[in-house]
DRENDRENSE-239231 format. One record per residue (C-alpha): y, z, x. Coordinates in nm, 4 decimals, always signed. Example, Ala and Ser with C-alpha at 12.3 -4.5 7.8 and 13.67 -1.06 7.14 Angstrom:
2
<north: -0.4500&up: +0.7800&east: +1.2300>
<north: -0.1060&up: +0.7140&east: +1.3670>
END
This chain:
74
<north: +4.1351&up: +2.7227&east: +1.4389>
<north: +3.8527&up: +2.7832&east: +1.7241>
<north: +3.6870&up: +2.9600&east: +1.4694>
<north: +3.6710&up: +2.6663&east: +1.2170>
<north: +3.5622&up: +2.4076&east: +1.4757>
<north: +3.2742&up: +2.6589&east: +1.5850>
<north: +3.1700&up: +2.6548&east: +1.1706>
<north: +3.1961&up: +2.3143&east: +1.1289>
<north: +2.9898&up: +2.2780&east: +1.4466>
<north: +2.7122&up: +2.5004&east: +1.3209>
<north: +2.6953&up: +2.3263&east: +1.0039>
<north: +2.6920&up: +2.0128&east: +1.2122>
<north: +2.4013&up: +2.1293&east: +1.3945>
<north: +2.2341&up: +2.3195&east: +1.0616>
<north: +2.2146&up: +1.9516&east: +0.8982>
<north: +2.1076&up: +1.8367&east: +1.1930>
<north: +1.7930&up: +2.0406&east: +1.2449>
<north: +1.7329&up: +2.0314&east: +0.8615>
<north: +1.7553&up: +1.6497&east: +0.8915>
<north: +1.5040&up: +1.6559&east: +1.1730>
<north: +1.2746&up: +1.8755&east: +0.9915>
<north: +1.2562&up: +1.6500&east: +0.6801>
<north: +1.1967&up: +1.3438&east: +0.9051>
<north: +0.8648&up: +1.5346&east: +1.0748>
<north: +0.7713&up: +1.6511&east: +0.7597>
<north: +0.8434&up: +1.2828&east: +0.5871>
<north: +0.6205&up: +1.1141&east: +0.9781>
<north: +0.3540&up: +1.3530&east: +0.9475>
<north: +0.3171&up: +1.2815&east: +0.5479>
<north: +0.2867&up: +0.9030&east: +0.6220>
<north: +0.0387&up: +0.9866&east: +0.9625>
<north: -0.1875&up: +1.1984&east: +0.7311>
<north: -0.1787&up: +0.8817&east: +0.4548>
<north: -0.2706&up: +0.6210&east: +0.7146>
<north: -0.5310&up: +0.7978&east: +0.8500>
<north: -0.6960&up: +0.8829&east: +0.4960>
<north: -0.6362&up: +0.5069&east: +0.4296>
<north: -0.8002&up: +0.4103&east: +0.8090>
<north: -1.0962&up: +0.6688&east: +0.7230>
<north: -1.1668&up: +0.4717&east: +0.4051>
<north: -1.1371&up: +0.1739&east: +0.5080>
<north: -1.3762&up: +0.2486&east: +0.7891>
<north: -1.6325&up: +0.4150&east: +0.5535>
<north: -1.6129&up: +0.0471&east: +0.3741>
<north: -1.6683&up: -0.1473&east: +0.6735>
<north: -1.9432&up: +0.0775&east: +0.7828>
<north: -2.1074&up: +0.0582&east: +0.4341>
<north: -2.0624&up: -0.3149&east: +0.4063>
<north: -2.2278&up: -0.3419&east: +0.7368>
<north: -2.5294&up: -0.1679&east: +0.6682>
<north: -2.5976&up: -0.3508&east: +0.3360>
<north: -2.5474&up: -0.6713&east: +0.5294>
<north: -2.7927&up: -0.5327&east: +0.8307>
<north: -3.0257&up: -0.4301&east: +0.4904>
<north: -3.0042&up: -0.8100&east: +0.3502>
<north: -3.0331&up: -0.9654&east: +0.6996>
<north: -3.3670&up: -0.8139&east: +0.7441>
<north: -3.5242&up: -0.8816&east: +0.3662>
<north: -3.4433&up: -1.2031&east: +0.5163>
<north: -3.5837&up: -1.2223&east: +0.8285>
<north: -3.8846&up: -1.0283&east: +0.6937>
<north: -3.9405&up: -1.3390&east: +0.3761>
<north: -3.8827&up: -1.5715&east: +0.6488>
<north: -4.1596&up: -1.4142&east: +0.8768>
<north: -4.3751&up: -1.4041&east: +0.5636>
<north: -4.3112&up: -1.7619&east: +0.4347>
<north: -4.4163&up: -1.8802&east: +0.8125>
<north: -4.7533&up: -1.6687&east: +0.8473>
<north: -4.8083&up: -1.8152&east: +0.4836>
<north: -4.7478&up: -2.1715&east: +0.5824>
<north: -4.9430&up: -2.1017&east: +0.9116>
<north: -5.2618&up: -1.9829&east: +0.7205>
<north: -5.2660&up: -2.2615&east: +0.4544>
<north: -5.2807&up: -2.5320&east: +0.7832>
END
């Protein structure tokens, strides 16, 4: 009988470890994922920042122009 209980207590243990395994393996799956997604979404914010830095100073630069222009006619 000891030597059942020991089994079943290996087994026990066997699942256990296997079911810890899969669980890392299933955390560090989703890690990896949300830090592609963060990376992108980063990349985005970066990208959209720059075009909007880009646009800001067309702006400023028209606006500079449009003033010098309006200064010289008066």
């Amino acid at each position: 009988m000891a030597s059942n209980a020991n089994s079943s207590q290996s087994q026990a243990n066997t699942s256990g470890d296997d079911a810890r395994a899969e669980l890392t393996a299933q955390l560090e799956e989703l890690l990896n994922s949300l830090s592609n997604k963060f990376a992108g979404v980063s990349s985005e914010i970066f990208a959209k920042m720059d075009e909007m830095s880009r646009r800001l100073d067309n702006l400023e630069a028209q606006l500079n122009a449009n003033r010098d222009k309006n200064s010289a006619g008066n």
